[in-house]
N, C-alpha and C positions, 0 to 999 in steps of 0.2 A: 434531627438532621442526619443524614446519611454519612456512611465515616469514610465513601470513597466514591470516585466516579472514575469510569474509565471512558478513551474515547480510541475513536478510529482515526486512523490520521488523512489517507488521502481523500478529498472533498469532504470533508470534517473538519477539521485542522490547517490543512492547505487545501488550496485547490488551483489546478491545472487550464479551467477551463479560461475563457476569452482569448481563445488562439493560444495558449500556451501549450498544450495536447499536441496541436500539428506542429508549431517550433521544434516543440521538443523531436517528435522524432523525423523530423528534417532533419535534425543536426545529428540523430542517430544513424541514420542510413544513410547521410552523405561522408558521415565520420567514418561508418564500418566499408564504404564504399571504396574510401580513399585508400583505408589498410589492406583491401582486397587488391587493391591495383598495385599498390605495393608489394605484395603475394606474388603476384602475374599475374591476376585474377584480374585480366581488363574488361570485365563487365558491365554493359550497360547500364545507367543508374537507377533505370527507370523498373528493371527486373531486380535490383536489391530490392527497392520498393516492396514491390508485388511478394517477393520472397518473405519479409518481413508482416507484409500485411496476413500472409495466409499462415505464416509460421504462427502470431500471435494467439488466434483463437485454438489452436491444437495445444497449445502449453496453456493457455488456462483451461481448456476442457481436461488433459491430461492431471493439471494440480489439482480440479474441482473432483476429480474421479478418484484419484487416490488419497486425497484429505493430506496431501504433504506437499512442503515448497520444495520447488525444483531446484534444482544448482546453476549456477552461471554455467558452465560447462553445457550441461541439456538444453538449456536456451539455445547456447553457440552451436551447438551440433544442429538442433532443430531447425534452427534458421538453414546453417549449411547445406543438409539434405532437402530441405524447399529449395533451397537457391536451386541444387542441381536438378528439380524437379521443373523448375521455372523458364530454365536456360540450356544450352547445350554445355555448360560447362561442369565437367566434372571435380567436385569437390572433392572426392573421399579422401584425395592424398592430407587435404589440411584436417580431417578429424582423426588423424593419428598424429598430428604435429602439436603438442603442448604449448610452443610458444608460438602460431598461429592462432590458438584459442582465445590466449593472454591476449596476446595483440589485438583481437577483434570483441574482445570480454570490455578493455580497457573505455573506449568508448560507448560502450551497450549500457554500459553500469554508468559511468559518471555523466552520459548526457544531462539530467538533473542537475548538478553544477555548473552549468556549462547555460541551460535554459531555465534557472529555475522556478518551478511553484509561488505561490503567495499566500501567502496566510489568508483564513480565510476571513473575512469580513469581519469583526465584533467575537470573533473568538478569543484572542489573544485575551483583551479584557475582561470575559468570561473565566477565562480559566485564572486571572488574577483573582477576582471578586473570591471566587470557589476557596482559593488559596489562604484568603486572609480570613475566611470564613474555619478552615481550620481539616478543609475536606481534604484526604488523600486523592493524587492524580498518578493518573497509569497511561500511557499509550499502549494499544493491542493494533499490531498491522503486520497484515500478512505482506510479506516481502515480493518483489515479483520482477522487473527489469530490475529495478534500482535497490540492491545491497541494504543491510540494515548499515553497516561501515558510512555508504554514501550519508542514508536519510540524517547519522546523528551530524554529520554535518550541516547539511542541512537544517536543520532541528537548531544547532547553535548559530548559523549566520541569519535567521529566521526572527531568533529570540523567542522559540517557544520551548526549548529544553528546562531552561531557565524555572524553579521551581515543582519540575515532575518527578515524581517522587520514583517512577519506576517506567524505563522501556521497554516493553516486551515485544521482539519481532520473531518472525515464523521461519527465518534461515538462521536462528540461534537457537533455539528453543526445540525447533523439531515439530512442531506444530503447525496448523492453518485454523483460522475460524472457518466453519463454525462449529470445529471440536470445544465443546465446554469445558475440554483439560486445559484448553491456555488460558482460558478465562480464570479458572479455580488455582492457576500457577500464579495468575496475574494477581489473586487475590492473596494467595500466598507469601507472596513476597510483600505485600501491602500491610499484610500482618488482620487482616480482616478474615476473620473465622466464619463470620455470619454472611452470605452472599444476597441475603434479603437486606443487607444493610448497603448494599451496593449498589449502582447503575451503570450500562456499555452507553455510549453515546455515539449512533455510523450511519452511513448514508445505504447502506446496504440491506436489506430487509431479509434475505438467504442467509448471509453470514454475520453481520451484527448484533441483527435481533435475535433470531431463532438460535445462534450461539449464547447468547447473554441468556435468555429463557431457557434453555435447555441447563445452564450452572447454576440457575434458582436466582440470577440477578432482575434489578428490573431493566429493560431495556428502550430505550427511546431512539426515536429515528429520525433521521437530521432530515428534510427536504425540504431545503428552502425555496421561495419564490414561487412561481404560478406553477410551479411540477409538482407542487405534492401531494402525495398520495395515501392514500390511509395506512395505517401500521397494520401490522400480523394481530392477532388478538392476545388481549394482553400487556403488547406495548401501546407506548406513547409518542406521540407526533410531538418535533419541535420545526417548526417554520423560519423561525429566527433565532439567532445565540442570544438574543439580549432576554428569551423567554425561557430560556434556562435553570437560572436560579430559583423564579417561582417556579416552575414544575420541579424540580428538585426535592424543592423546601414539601412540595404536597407530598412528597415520596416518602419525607423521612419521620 
């Protein structure tokens, strides 16, 4: 048997989707809208939107390019200069204002409290079974709106912190997957020397997998339901969490 598994938390663990996705950042854009008006910033709601939507993919192309999690701060700036990109209104005076930051940070980050996530289907149970079986658990997640601060809350009104032996996020640590340093941190602190005695468990195939392969783990790729798609070579498909355990058990 293997002496450890790690997993990815968002849609692995929880997952966001059947409308939770667009809740969530309703309640984000209409929350940083309200602070903006509050600001003076009486902005149409419809261009925070658009500001948010185009701000989005330049901060994860930006973290996928530099292999590092961004700070809250660079988010709020980012969004900032879209918005003045989007709108006639000029921003620049709020990215030298500290507590305009605060204020529009406060909402950006705890939306997730506010809409949150769901466990995902038949994991919970999963990771009990793993548990009583004697396997160390690790979360590895790269950080990105939502704070590692927020997610452990989450994580405990969820009930899935409950038992993991070890959290590792990418706005602690200094890391993003698919660097195989936070992987071999993750294993580090597990107390696992051998990375062949290990497995990542994500829905990501760029950063799960090819991270977990590249620190010598074996790595399995979550895709459940009628979307799944073959693994990288090398790894292994799980379709369902309740097929976990046996492919595990073939690993170890």
């Amino acid at each position: 048997m293997l002496e450890a598994v790690t997993f990815d938390l968002w849609e692995t663990l929880i997952t966001e989707k059947g409308g939770i996705s667009d809740a969530l950042g309703e309640y984000r854009t209409e929350e940083m809208h309200r602070v903006l008006t509050e600001l003076g910033y009486e902005i149409p709601p419809i261009l925070v939107v658009k500001a948010w939507d185009n701000a989005f993919p330049k901060l994860r192309s930006v973290q996928d390019a530099q292999r590092r999690p961004l700070t809250i701060s660079e988010h709020i700036e980012t969004f900032l200069r879209t918005l003045s990109g989007v709108s006639s209104w000029d921003t620049t005076p709020l990215l030298g204002d500290p507590s305009a930051i605060t204020a529009l940070a406060k909402p950006y980050t705890e939306a997730a409290l506010h809409v949150p996530p769901l466990p995902m289907p038949g994991m919970r149970e999963v990771l009990t079974q793993l548990r009583e079986q004697g396997c160390k658990l690790a979360i590895i997640c790269n950080t990105f709106e939502t704070p590692s601060s927020v997610l452990r809350i989450l994580l405990d009104r969820l009930d899935l912190a409950r038992g993991i032996d070890c959290l590792v996020f990418s706005d602690e640590i200094g890391l993003v997957k698919p660097d195989p340093a936070i992987f071999e941190a993750t294993l580090a602190r597990l107390g696992v020397t051998a990375p062949s005695r290990a497995a990542h468990v994500g829905d990501r195939a760029e950063t799960d997998v090819l991270g977990a392969l590249r620190a010598g783990m074996h790595a399995v790729l979550f895709s459940p339901g009628k979307a799944a798609c073959d693994p990288p070579a090398g790894a292994h498909l799980l379709k369902s969490p309740g097929e976990l355990p046996t492919l595990l058990a073939s690993l170890g």
